[in-house]
N, C-alpha and C positions, 0 to 999 in steps of 0.2 A: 635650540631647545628641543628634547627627544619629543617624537610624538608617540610614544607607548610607555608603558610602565614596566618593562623590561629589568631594569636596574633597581625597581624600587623592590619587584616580586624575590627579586635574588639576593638584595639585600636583608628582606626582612625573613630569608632560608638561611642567613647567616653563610653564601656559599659566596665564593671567589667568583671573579671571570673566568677562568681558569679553571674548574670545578662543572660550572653552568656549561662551558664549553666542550671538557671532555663528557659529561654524561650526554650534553645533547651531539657531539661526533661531528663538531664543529671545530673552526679555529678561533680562536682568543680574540683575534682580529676582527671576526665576523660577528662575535659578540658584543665588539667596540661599538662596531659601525651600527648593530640595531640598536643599542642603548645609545648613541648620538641621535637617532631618528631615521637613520638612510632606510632606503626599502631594501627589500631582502626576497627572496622567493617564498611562496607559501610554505614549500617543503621545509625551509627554515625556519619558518612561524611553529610550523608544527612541530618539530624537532627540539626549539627550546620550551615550546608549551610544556611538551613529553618530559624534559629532563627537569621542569619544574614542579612535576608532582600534577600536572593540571591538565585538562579536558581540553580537546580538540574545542569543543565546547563552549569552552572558558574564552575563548582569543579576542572577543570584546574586550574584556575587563584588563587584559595586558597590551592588545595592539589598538584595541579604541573599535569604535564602526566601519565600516567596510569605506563607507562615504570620507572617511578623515583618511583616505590612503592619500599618503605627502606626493603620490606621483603622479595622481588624476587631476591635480591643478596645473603643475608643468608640463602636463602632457596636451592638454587644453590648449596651453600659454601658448607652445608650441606650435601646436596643430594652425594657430590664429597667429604668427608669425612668418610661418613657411606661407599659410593663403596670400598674406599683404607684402611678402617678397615675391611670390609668383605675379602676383598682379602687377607690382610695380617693372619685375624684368617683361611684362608681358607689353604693357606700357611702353618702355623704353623702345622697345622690338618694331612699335606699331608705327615708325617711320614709313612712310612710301618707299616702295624699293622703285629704284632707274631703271631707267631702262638700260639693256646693252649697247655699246658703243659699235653704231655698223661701218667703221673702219675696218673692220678687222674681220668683217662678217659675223660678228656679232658676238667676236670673244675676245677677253682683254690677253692682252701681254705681258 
């Protein structure tokens, strides 16, 4: 489900993918992937804003609120993922270490 309005604004300009793509100096591809919803660079926000006739301004009303960015919740996810695998490798780790075997003078073979 996109999360911006991207495909709806290009549609109702009557303009192609392909159209949206070459005005804004982009590839057809990249125009795919932000009308699916994927994140994109600002510069690319900007870039189709620009070849849509619309204000830097305007990037509410096409990409939504800054807060509904699709990448601030996986990044979150993320971030509370890696802590509860660090904790659990840290856990695992916190066996007692042995001592050295003084056969050997205190180093193994």
């Amino acid at each position: 489900m996109p999360s911006n309005n991207v495909q709806q604004f290009r549609e109702s300009l009557m303009m192609s993918k392909a159209e949206l793509a070459r005005k804004a100096g982009l590839s057809s591809l990249t125009i795919d992937r932000v009308e699916a919803g994927r994140a994109c660079r600002l510069d690319t926000k900007r870039k189709i804003l620009l070849a849509l006739g619309l204000k830097v301004s305007d990037k509410a009303q096409v990409f939504g609120p800054i807060s509904a960015d699709p990448r601030a919740g996986s990044t979150q996810q993320a971030a509370a993922e890696l802590a509860s695998a660090t904790t659990r490798s840290l856990d695992a780790s916190s066996e007692p270490l042995q001592e050295p075997s003084q056969a050997n003078g205190g180093y193994e073979s």
